[in-house]
C-alpha positions, -999 to +999 in steps of 0.1 A: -161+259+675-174+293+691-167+280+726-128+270+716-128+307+695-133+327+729-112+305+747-082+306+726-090+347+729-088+344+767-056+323+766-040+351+744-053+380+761-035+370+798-005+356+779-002+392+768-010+408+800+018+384+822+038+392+798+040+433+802+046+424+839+081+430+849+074+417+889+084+377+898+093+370+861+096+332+871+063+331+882+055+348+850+070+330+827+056+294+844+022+307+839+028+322+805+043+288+801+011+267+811-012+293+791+007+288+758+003+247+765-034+253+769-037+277+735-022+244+716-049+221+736-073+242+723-059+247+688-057+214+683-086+198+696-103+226+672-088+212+645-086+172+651-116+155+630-142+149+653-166+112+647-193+119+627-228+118+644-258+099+633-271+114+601-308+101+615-299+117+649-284+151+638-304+157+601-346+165+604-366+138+586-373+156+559-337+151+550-337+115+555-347+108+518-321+127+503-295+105+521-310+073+511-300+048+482-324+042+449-317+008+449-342-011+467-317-038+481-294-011+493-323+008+515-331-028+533-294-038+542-303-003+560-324-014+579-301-038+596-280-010+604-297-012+641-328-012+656-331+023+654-323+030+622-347-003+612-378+015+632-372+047+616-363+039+580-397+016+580-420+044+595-410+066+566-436+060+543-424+081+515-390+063+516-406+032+500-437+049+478-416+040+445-425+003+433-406-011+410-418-050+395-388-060+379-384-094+369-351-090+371-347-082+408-346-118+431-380-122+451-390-086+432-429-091+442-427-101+480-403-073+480-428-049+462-457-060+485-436-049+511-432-013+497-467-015+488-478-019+529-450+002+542-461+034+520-497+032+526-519+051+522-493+075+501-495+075+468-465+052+448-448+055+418-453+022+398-427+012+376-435-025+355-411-043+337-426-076+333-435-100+302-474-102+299-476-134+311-458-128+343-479-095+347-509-115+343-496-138+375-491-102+399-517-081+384-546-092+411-523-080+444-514-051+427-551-040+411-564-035+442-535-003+449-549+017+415-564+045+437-528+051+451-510+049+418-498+085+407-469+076+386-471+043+364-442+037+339-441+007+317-401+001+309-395+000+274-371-031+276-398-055+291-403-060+250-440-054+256-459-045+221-481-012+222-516-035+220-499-053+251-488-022+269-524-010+262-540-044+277-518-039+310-530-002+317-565-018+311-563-046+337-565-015+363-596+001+356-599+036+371-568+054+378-584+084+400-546+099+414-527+096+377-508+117+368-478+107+348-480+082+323-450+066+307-459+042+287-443+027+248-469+042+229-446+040+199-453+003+177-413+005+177-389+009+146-412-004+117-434+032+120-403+053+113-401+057+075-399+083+048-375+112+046-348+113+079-371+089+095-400+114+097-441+098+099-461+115+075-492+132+095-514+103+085-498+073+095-495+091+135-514+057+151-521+081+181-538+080+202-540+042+202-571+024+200-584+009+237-567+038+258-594+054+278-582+085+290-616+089+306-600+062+332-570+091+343-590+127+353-558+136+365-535+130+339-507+157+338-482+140+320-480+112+290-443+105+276-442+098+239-481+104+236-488+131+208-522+146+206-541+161+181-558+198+182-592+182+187-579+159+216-568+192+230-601+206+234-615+179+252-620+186+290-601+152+296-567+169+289-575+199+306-551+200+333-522+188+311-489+204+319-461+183+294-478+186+262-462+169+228-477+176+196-467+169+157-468+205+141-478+237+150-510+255+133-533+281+140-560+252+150-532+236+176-524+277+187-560+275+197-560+248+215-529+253+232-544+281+245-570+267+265-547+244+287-543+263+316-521+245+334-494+239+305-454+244+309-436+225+282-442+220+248-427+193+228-426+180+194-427+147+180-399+136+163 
């Protein structure tokens, strides 16, 4: 663009110059002639719509990501794109850290073991929606990723019960890297009663029996999960940052207080 800038300025500069010249006007006026037919070259190659390069050519990887499709299916058929693309997309590690075991994706566990190899040994964002039973069936090849897992989400339409949700999150033992927790902590509709649909502060099942928060030393974040002023205190939640709660008292103030790391407060509903 620069280039064609300071040449169309050339172009005009002599055009104007032969043109203040009153000596062999016929030789002027060819050359003014060929300069003007050279201004439109370059005016119009300037603005004709040059072929876009190759995004994984031109763009750092850092921007690759950003480019790339959510859907799982879509980021293979990438791959096929060439050879090129194929080698780069599947050395991007990051590019395939997010998981998802949905029974409702065709062949959704050899192509989850697949994101499990290419990502390592970053850590994955795990999201389940499976049935127990079919959960049961994976859970040995994906057990052996927990250190890795930093995001685990349990979809609320694989009609899992809380006890059931709870059993899952069992089967992996230790989560060292956790951080977020999404989970249906929630028993579903039959717990919302009373006034406006409002739980009275004693029937709050949370948090639920057989969840071992001992198991997550790095838990941020726990969606739907509201805790107590005495859970508070304990060093377990210590580094929580997304915190919901049911009311707001001078004991909760207190304990609020001593959570360093907190940035949103929310309230249960």
């Amino acid at each position: 663009m620069e280039a064609n800038n300071s040449g169309r300025w050339t172009v005009l500069t002599e055009i104007e110059k032969l043109t203040q010249k009153i000596v062999d006007i016929e030789t002027t006026a060819d050359r003014v002639h060929h300069l003007q037919q050279e201004y439109n070259r370059l005016v119009d190659e300037e603005t004709s719509v040059s072929p876009l390069g190759d995004p994984l050519e031109v763009l750092p990887p850092e921007l690759w990501q950003s480019l790339m499709p959510d859907n799982l299916d879509e980021l293979f058929i990438l791959t096929l794109v060439s050879s090129r693309w194929c080698h780069k997309l599947l050395s991007m590690r990051s590019l395939w850290s997010r998981i998802p075991l949905d029974q409702t994706i065709p062949d959704y566990l050899v192509k989850s073991l697949l994101c499990i190899h290419l990502s390592r040994p970053l850590k994955i964002t795990l999201e389940i929606d499976l049935s127990l039973g079919l959960w049961r069936e994976v859970a040995p090849m994906i057990r052996t990723e927990s250190t890795r897992i930093r995001d685990l989400s349990i979809v609320k339409r694989s009609h899992l019960t809380m006890e059931e949700s709870l059993s899952l999150l069992a089967d992996f033992g230790t989560l060292p890297a956790l951080t977020h927790l999404d989970i249906p902590f929630t028993r579903g509709p039959s717990l919302k009663h009373g006034i406006n649909g409002f739980r009275p502060l004693e029937d709050i099942c949370y948090p639920p029996r057989g969840l071992s928060f001992d198991n997550m030393p790095a838990l941020r974040y726990a969606r739907d999960l509201s805790l107590s002023a005495e859970l508070l205190r304990s060093k377990v939640f210590s580094k929580l940052e997304d915190v919901k709660i049911h009311d707001l008292d001078t004991e909760m103030a207190a304990a609020l207080h001593n959570l360093p790391y907190l940035r949103v407060l929310r309230f249960d509903d």
